[in-house]
C-alpha positions in Angstrom: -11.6 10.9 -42.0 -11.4 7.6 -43.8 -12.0 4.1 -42.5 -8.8 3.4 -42.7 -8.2 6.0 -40.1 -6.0 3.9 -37.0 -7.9 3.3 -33.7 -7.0 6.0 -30.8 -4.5 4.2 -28.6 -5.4 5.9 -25.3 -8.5 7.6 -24.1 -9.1 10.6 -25.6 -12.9 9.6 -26.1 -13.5 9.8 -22.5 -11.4 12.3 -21.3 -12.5 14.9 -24.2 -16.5 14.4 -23.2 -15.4 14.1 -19.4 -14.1 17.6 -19.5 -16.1 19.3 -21.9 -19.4 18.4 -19.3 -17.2 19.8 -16.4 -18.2 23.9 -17.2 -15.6 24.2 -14.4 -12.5 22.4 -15.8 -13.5 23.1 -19.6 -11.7 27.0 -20.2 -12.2 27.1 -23.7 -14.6 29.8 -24.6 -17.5 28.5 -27.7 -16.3 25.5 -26.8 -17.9 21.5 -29.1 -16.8 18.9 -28.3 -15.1 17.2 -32.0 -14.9 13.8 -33.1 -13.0 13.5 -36.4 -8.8 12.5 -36.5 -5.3 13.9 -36.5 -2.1 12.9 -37.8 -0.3 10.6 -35.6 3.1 9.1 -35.6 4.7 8.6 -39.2 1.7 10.5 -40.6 -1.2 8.4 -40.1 -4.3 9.7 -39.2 -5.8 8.3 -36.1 -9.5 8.6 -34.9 -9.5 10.9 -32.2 -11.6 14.0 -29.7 -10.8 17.3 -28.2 -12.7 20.0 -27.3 -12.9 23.1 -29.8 -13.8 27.0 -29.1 -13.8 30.1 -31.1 -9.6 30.8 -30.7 -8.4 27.5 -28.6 -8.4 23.9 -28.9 -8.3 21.6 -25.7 -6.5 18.1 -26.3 -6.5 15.2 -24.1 -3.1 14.2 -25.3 -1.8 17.5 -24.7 -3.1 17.9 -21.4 -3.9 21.8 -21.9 -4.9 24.6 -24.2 -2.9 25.8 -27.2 -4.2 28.0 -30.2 -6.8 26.6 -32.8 -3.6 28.1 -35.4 -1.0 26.0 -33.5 -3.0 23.2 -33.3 -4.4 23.0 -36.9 -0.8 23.8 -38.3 0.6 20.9 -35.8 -1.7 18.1 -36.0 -3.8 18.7 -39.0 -7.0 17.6 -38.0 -9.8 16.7 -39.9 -13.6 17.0 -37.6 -16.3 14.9 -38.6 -18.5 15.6 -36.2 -19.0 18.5 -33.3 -21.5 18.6 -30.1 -22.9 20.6 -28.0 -23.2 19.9 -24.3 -26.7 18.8 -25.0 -25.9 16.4 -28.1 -22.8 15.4 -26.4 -24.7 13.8 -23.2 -27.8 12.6 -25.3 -25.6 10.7 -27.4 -23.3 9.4 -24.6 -26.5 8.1 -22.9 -28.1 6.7 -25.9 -24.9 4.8 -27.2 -23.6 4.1 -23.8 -19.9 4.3 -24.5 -17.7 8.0 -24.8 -17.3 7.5 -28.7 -17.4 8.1 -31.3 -20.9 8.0 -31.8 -21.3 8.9 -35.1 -20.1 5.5 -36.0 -22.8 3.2 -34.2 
């Protein structure tokens, strides 16, 4: 990821953490919770968060679980950064925003 990475347009930040915490909604076995970027629209990468496990990949824009293949292949994405639950609230609390917190 580059600075010149594009903002996120929605809120993938705060849905990412929101259901990575929730050990009930969060299905994705191993899961971190990644910051880093994807390519977007006309192939610009753009800052972004999902949640990660050993074979799946949750994405707030996708609203559900596909392969860690698919998704790679798809969207290309580059992580920067990965928490675990632990890391993932201690940071949220310290920074006091959903992210990314590797940035402040």
């Amino acid at each position: 990821m580059t600075d010149a990475d594009a903002e996120p347009k929605g809120t993938c930040y705060q849905d990412a953490l929101e259901r990575f915490l929730d050990e009930q909604a969060n299905s994705v076995g191993g899961a971190r919770l990644v910051h880093g970027s994807v390519l977007g629209e006309g192939g610009v990468r753009v800052k972004h968060a999902w949640i990660e496990g050993r074979a799946d990949v949750w994405d707030p824009q996708l609203s559900g679980v596909c392969s860690r293949e698919a998704y790679y292949k798809r969207f290309q994405p580059e992580p920067r950064v990965t928490y675990t639950r632990y890391e993932a609230r201690r940071a949220w609390f310290q920074a006091g925003h959903y992210g990314a917190w590797d940035e402040d």
